[in-house]
C-alpha positions in Angstrom: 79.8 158.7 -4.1 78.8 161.8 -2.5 78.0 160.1 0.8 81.3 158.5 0.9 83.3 161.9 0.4 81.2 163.4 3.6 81.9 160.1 6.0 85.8 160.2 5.1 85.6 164.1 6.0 83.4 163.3 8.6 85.8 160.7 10.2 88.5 163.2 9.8 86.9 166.2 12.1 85.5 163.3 14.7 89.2 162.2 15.1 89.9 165.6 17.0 86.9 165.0 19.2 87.8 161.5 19.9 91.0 162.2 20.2 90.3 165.0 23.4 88.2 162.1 25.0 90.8 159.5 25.1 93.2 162.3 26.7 90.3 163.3 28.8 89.1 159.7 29.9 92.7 157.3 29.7 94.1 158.4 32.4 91.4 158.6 34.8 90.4 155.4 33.7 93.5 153.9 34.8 93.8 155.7 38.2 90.3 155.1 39.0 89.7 151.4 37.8 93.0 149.5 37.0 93.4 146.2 39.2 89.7 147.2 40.7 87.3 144.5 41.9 84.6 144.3 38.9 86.8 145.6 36.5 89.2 143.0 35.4 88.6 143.8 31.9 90.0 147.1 32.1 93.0 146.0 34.1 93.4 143.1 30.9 93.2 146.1 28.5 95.5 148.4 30.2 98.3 146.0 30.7 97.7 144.9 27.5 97.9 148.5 26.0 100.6 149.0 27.8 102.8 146.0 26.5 101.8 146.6 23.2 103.0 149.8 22.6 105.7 149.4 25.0 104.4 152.6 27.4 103.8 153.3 30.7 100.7 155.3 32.0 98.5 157.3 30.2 100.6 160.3 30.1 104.4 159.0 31.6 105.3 156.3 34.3 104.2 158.7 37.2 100.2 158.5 36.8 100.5 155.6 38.8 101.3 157.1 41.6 97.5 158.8 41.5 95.8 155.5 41.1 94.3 153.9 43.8 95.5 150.7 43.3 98.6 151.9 44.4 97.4 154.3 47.3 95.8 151.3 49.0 98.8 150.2 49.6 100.6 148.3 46.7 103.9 148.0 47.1 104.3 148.5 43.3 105.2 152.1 41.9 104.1 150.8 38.3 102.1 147.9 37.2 104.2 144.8 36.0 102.6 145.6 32.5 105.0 148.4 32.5 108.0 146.5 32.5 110.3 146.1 29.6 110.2 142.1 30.7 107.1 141.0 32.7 107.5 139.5 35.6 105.5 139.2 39.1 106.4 142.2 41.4 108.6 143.8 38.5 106.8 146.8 38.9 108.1 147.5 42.4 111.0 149.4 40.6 110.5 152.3 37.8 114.2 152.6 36.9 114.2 153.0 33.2 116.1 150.1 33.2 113.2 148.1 33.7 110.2 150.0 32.8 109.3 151.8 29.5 109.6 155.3 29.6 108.4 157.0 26.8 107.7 160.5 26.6 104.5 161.4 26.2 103.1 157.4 27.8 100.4 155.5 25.9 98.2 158.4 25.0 100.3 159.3 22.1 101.2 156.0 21.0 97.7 155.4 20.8 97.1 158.4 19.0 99.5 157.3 16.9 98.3 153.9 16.1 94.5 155.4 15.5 95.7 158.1 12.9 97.8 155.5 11.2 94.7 153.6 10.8 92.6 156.3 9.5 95.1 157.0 7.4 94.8 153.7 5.7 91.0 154.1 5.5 91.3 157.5 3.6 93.8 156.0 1.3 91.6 152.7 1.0 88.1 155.4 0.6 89.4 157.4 -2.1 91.3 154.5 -4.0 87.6 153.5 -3.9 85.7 157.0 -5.2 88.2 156.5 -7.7 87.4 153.5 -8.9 83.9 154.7 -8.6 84.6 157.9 -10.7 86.2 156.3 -13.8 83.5 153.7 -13.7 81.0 156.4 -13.9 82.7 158.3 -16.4 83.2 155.0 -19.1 79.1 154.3 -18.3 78.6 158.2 -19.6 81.2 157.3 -22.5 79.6 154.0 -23.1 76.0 155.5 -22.8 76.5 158.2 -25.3 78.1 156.0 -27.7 75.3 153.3 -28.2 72.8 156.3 -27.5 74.4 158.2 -31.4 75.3 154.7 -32.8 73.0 152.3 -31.4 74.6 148.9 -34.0 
């Protein structure tokens, strides 16, 4: 029971620390590698990251204008992952009429989507201790009941 109560409060502090390294590391990791030979897996996860949770870059729509997928000449200003509806060479324009927006990019609806989550582990972890708790509490009952009366 006691374990459990120190992992819940332990995921709780590690979320700040995890949460710094995914707004240290996201973006460079899409400047750096996105659309990259070798890393086709990272290109899949940031497009799919991206149409997901309906954002663009890590922190707005202009990031990609570091990467160097688009400095090598790409005559796309965004990915096509960006766009509101996916289509080859979409990318090209970053109107907000055809790309998502959002303040604040995919960093904080990731953030989002990872504290919503915990969220639902704490809930699910202490419905749990709780369950734990009474059940200890009726053993103590039930113990010192048959230990006074024992027929």
């Amino acid at each position: 029971f006691l374990l459990e109560v120190i992992a819940g409060v332990m995921a709780y502090i590690n979320y700040q620390d995890l949460d710094e390294e995914l707004r240290q590391n996201l973006k460079g990791t899409m400047v750096q590698k996105y659309n990259q030979p070798g890393e086709e897996s990272i290109t899949q996860a940031v497009d799919r990251l991206q149409q997901e949770f309906k954002c663009c870059g890590s922190f707005n729509f202009s990031d990609w204008r570091e990467s160097v997928w688009i400095q090598a000449g790409e005559e796309q200003l965004v990915p096509d992952s960006c766009c509101k509806t996916p289509t080859e060479f979409c990318g090209r324009r970053d109107h907000p009429s055809n790309i998502y927006k959002v303040e604040g990019g995919c960093i904080i609806k990731l953030e989002d989507f990872i504290l919503n989550q915990l969220y639902i582990l704490g809930a699910v972890g202490i419905g749990i201790a709780f369950l734990q708790l009474v059940g200890m509490m009726f053993t103590c009952c039930l113990y010192r009941s048959l230990k006074e009366d024992p027929y």
